[in-house]
VOLUMRO-974800 format. One record per residue (C-alpha): residue in three letters; y, x, z. Coordinates in Angstrom, 3 decimals. Each point is the difference from the previous one (the first is absolute). Layout:
BEGIN
residuo ALA | py Y | px X | pz Z
...
# end
This chain:
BEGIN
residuo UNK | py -8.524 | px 14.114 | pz -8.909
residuo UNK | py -1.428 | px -2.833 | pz -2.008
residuo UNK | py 2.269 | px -1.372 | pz -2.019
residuo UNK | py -1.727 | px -3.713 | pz 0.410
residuo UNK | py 1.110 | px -0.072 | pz 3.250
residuo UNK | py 3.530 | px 1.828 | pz 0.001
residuo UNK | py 1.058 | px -2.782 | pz -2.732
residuo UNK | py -1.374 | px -2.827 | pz 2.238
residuo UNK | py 1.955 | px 1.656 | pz 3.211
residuo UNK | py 2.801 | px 0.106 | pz -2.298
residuo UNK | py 0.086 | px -3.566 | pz -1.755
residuo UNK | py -0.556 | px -1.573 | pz 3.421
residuo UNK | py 3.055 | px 2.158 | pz 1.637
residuo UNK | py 2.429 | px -1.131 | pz -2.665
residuo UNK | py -1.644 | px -3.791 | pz 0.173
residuo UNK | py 0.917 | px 0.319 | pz 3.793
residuo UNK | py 3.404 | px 1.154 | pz -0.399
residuo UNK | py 0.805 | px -2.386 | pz -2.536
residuo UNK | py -1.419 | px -2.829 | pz 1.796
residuo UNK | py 1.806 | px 1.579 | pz 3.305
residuo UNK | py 2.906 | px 0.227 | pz -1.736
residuo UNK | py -0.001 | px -3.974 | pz -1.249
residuo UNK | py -0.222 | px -0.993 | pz 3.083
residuo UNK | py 2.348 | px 1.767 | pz 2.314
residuo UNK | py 2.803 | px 0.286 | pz -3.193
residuo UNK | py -0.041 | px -3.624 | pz -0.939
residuo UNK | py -0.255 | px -2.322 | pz 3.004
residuo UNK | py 0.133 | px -3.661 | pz -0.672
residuo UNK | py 2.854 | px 0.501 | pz -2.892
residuo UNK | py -2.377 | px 0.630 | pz -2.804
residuo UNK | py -1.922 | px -2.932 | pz 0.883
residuo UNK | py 3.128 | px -2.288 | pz 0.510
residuo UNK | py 0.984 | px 0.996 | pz -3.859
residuo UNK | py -2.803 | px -0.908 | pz -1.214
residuo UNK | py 0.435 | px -3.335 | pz 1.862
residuo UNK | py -3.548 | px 0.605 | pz 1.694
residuo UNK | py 0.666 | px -1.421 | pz 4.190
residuo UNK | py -0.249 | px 1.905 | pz 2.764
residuo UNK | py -3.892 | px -0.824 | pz 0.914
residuo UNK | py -0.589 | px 1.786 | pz -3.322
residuo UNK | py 1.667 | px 2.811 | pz 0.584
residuo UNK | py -1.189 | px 0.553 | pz 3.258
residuo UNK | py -3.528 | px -0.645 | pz -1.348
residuo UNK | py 1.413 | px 3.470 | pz -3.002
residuo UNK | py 0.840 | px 1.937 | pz 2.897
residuo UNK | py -3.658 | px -0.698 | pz 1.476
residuo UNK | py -1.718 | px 0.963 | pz -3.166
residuo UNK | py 2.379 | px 3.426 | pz -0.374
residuo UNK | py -0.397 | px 1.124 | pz 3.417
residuo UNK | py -3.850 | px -0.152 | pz -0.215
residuo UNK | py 0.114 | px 1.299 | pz -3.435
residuo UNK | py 1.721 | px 2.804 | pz 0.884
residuo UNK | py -1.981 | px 0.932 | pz 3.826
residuo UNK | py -3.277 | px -0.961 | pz -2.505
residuo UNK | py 0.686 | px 2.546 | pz -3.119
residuo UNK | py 1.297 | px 2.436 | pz 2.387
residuo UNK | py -3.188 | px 0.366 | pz 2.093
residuo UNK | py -1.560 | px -0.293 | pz -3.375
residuo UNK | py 1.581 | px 3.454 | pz -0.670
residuo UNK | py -0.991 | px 1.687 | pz 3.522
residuo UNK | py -3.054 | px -0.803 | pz 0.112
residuo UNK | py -1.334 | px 2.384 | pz -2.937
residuo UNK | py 2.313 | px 2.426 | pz 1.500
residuo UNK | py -1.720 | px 0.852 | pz 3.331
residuo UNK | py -3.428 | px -0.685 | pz -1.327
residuo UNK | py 0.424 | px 2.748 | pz -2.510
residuo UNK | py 1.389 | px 1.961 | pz 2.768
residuo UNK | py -3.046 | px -0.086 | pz 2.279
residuo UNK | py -2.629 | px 0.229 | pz -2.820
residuo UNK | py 1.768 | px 3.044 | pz -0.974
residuo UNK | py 0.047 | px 1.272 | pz 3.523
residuo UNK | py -3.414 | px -0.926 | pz 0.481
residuo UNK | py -0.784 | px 1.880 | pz -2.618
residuo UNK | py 1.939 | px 3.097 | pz 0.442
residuo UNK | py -1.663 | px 0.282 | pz 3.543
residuo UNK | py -3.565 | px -0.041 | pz -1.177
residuo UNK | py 0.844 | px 2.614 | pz -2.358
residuo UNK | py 1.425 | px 2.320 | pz 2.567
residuo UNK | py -0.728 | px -1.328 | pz 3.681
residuo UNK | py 1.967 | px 2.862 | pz 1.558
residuo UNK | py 3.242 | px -1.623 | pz -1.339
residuo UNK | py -0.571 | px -3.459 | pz 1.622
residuo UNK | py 2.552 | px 0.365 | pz 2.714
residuo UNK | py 2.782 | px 0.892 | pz -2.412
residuo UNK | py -1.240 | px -2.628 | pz -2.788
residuo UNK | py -0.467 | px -3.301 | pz 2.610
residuo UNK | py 3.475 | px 1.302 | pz 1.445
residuo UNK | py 1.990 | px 0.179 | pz -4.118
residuo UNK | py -2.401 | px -3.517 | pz -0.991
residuo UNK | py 1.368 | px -1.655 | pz 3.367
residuo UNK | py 3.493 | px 1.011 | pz -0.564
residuo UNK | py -0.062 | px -1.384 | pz -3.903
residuo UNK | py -2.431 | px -3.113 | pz 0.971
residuo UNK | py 3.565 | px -0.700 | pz 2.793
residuo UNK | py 2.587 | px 0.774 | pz -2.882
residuo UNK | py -1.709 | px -2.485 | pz -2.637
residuo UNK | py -0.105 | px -2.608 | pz 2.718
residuo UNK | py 3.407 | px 0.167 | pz 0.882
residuo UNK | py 0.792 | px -0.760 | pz -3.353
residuo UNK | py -2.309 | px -2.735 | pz -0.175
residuo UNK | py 1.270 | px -1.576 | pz 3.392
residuo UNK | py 3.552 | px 0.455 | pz -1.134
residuo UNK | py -0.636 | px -1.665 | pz -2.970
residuo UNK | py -1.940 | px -2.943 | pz 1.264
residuo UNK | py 3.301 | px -0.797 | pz 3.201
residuo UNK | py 2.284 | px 0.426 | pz -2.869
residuo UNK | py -2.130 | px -3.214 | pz -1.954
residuo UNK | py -0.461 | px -1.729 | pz 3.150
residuo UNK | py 4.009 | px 0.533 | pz 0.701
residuo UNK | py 0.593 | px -1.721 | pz -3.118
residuo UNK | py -2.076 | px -2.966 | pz 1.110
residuo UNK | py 1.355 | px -0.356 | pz 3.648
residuo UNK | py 3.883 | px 1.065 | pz -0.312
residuo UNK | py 0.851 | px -0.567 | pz -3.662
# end
């Protein structure tokens, strides 16, 4: 696996659970202490959200591409294994979208219900 591109998956998990985590953990209190009004804070919750949906698609993206090249690949090297390769590269391509979906509700939950 190219390390390029596990480190960017990576970085922009953790920047989306952070972000995630801001948002849904801290509400309007952290904002209040800071004396900031509640226009501002809804405006922090805004910017959160859509970082974290943002950085997490940022993350998937690479994911499923690398899975099709690959699978791409690995069927013009052996064409009698298609079936069984498009089946595995459909079930990852699902799995790493999940994860990507799941992260970008969880940022967009932050925005709407925190």
């Amino acid at each position: 696996m190219n390390k390029k591109v596990f480190a960017y998956g990576a970085a922009a998990a953790l920047l989306g659970v952070i972000a995630a985590d801001t948002v849904l953990g801290q509400g309007n209190a952290g904002a209040a202490a800071l004396g900031f009004d509640g226009e501002i804070a809804s405006a922090g919750k805004a910017i959160g959200g859509g970082l974290a949906a943002g950085l997490a698609v940022l993350g998937g993206g690479p994911g499923i591409g690398r899975v099709g090249g690959s699978a791409v690949e690995a069927m013009a090297r052996q064409p009698e294994m298609a079936g069984s390769i498009g089946t595995n590269m459909l079930i990852a391509a699902a799995l790493i979208e999940g994860a990507t979906l799941f992260a970008v509700v969880v940022g967009f939950l932050g925005v709407f219900l925190g």
